[in-house]
FITILUM-799440 format. One record per residue (C-alpha): x, y, z. Coordinates in nm, 2 decimals. Layout:
<rs>
+--------+--------+--------+
:     c1 :     c2 :     c3 :
+--------+--------+--------+
:      X :      Y :      Z :
...
+--------+--------+--------+
</rs>
This chain:
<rs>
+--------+--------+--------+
:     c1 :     c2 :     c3 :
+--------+--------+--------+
:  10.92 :  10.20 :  -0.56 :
:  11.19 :  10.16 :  -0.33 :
:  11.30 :  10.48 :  -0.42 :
:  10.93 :  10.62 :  -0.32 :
:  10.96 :  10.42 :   0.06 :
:  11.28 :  10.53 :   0.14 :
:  11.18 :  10.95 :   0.09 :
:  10.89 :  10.82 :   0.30 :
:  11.10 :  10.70 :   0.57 :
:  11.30 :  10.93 :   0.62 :
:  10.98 :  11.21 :   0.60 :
:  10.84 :  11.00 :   0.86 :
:  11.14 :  10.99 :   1.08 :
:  11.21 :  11.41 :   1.06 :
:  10.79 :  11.43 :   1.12 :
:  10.89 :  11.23 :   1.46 :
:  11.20 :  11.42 :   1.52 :
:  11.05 :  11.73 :   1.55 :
:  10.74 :  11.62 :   1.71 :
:  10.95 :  11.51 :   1.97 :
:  11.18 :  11.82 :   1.98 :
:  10.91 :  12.05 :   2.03 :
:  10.76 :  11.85 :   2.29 :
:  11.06 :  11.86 :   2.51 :
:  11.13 :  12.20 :   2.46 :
:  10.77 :  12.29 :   2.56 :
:  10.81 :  12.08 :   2.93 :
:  11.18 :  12.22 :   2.97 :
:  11.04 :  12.61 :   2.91 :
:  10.72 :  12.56 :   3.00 :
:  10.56 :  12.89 :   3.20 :
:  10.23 :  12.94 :   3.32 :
:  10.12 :  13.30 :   3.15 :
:   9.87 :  13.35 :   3.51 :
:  10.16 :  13.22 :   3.72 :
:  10.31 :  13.54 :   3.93 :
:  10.71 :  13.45 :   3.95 :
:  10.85 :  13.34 :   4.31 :
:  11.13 :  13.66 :   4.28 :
:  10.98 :  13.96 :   4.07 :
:  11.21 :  14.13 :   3.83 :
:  11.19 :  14.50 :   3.95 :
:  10.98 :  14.63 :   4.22 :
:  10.65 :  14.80 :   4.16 :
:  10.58 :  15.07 :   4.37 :
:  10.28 :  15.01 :   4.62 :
:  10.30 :  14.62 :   4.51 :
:  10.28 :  14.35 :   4.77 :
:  10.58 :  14.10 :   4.69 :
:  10.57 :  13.86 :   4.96 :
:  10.70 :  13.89 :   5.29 :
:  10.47 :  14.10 :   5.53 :
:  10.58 :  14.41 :   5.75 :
:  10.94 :  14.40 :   5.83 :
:  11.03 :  14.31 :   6.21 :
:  11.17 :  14.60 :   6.45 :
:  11.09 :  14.80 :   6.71 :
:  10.69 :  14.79 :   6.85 :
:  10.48 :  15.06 :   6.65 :
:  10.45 :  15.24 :   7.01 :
:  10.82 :  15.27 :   7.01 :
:  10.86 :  15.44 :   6.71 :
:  10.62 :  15.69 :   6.68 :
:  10.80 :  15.85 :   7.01 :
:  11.08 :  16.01 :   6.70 :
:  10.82 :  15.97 :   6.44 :
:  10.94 :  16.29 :   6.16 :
:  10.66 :  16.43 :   6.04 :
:  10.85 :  16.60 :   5.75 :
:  10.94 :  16.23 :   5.70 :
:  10.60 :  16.12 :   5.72 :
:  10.47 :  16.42 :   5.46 :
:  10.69 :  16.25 :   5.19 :
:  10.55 :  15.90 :   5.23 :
:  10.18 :  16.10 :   5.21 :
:  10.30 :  16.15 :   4.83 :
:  10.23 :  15.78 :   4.75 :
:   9.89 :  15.87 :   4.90 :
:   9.84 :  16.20 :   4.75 :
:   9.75 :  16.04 :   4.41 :
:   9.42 :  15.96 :   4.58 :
:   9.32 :  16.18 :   4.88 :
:   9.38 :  16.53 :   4.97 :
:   9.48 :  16.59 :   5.28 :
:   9.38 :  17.01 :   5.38 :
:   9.08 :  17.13 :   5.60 :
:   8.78 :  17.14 :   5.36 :
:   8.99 :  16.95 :   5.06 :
:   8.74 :  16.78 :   4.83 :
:   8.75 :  16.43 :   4.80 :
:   8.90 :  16.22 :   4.52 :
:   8.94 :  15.84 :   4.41 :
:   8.93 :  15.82 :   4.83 :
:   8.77 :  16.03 :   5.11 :
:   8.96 :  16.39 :   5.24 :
:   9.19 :  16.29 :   5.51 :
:   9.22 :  16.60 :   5.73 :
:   9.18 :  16.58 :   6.10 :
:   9.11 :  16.18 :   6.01 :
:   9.34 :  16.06 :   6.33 :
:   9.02 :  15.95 :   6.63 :
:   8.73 :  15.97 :   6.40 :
:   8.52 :  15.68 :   6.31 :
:   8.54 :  15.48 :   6.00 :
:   8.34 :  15.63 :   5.73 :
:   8.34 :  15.94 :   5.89 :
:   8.34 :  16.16 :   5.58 :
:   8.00 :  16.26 :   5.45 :
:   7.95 :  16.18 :   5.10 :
:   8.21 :  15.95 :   5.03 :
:   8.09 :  15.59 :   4.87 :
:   8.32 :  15.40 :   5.17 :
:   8.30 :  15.03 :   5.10 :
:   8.07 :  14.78 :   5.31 :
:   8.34 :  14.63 :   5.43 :
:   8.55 :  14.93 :   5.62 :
:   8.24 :  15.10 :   5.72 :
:   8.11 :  14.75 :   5.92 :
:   8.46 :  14.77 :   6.11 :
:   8.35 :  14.89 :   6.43 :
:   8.58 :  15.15 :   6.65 :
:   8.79 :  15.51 :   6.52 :
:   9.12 :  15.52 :   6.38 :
:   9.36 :  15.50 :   6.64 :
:   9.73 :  15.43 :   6.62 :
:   9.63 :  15.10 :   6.67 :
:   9.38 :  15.06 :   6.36 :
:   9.56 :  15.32 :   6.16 :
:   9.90 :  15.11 :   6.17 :
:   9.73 :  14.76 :   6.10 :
:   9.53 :  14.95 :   5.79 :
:   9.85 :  15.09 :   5.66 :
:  10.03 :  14.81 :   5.72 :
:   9.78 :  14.59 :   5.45 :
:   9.43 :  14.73 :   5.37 :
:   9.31 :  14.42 :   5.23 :
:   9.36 :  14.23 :   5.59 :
:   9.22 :  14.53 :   5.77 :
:   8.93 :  14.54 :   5.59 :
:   8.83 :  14.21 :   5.34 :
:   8.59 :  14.37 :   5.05 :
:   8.76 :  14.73 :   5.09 :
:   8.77 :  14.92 :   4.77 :
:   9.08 :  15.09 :   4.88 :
:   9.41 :  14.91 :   4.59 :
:   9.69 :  15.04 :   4.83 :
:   9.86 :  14.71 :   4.94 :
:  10.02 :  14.88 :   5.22 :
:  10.35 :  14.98 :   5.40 :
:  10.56 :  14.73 :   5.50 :
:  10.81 :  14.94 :   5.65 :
:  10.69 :  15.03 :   6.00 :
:  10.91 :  15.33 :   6.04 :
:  10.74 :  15.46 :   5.69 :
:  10.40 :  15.42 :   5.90 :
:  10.51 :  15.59 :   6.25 :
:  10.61 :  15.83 :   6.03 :
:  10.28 :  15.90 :   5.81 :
:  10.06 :  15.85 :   6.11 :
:  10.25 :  16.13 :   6.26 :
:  10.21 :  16.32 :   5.98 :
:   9.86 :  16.27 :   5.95 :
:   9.81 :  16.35 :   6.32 :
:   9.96 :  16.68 :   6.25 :
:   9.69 :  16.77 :   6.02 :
:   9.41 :  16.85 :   6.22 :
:   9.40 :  16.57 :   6.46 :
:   9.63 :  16.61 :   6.75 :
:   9.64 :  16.28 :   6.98 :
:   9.81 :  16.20 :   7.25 :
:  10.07 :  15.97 :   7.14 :
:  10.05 :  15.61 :   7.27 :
:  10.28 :  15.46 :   7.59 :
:  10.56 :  15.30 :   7.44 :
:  10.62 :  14.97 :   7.55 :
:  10.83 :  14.85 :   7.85 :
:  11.13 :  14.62 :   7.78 :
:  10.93 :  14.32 :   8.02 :
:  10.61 :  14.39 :   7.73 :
:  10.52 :  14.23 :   7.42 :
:  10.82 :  14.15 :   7.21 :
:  10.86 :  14.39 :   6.86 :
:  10.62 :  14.37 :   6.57 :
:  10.74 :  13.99 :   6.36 :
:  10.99 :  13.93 :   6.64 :
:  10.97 :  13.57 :   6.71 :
:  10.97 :  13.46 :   7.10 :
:  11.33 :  13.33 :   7.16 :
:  11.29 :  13.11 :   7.43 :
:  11.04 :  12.91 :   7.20 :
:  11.31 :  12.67 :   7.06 :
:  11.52 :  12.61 :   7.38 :
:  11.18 :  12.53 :   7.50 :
:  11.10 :  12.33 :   7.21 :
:  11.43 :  12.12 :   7.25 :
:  11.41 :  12.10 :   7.59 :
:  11.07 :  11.90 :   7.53 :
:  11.23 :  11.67 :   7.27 :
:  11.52 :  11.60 :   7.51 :
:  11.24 :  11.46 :   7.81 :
:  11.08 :  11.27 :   7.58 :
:  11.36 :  11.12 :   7.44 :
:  11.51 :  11.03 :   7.80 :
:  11.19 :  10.87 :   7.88 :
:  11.13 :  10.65 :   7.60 :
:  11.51 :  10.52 :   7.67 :
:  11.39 :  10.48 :   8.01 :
:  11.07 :  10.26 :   7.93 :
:  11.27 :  10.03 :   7.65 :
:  11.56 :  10.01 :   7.95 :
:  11.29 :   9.86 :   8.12 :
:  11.15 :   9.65 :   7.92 :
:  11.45 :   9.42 :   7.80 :
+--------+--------+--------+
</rs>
């Protein structure tokens, strides 16, 4: 009998053990399967991994040396989806000849979403840049799975490109120095400003306690 409650014990004690074990192990590597990880492994081409558009010179500014040859080769992430000569057919997305200054939805026959027709206006450099830049902020609902260019040279560069084929505007005025500072540039008189607060309102509640005692 005392035999039978000691194999028992010690059953009971390794059924604990190893309940406890696993339970441990499971918080210590736990993963959520859905959860994306904060630093990916490898890149995946045309996959937003955090970050935005890089910071640089203004848009404006660089499509003054934009390389169209330059810009051709970035068109080959496109090219799996639109074609890009006079009278091309369209594909997964609309033809894209002489696109550059005509409206949204401008191709007859293509299913464009809701959501990029509604946007009112033509592709200028200004829309074209912000809808390369991230099609999903552009145009909330658009069909389009692109996540965009962060590089803003990459886009001077396409837009040029694109320009070249059929469309022909004027480029825009670049910027003067005195203008808007360049695109994710932060304003740099913000924190002396910022401390320059903190130090006034610091001095005067020394002041009013000076006062006070």
């Amino acid at each position: 009998m005392d035999n039978n409650n000691t194999i028992a014990g010690w059953l009971l004690f390794g059924f604990i053990a190893v309940l406890g074990f696993s339970i441990a192990s499971s918080k210590y590597f736990h993963a959520d399967k859905h959860e994306r990880p904060e630093v990916m492994g490898y890149v995946i081409e045309g996959v937003e991994t955090g970050g935005g558009a890089d910071a640089g010179p203004a848009i404006e500014t660089l499509l003054q040396t934009a390389d169209v040859a330059a810009g051709e080769k970035v068109f080959s992430k496109c090219a799996a989806c639109h074609t890009i000569n006079s009278g091309g057919a369209n594909g997964i997305g609309p033809n894209l000849y002489a696109s550059m200054g005509k409206p949204h939805g401008h191709v007859a026959g293509f299913a464009y979403s809701d959501a990029l027709k509604s946007i009112p206006g033509n592709w200028d450099w200004t829309s074209m840049n912000e809808w390369l830049t991230s099609p999903r902020k552009y145009a909330a609902g658009t069909k389009m799975t692109f996540a965009g260019l962060g590089k803003a040279e990459d886009r001077a560069n396409l837009m040029a490109y694109l320009n070249a084929q059929g469309s022909n505007l004027p480029l825009p005025a670049a910027p003067t120095a005195a203008e808007a500072p360049a695109e994710g540039a932060v304003d740099a008189e913000a924190p002396a400003a910022a401390e320059a607060a903190a130090v006034a309102t610091e001095t005067a509640e020394a002041n009013e306690a000076a006062a006070t005692e």
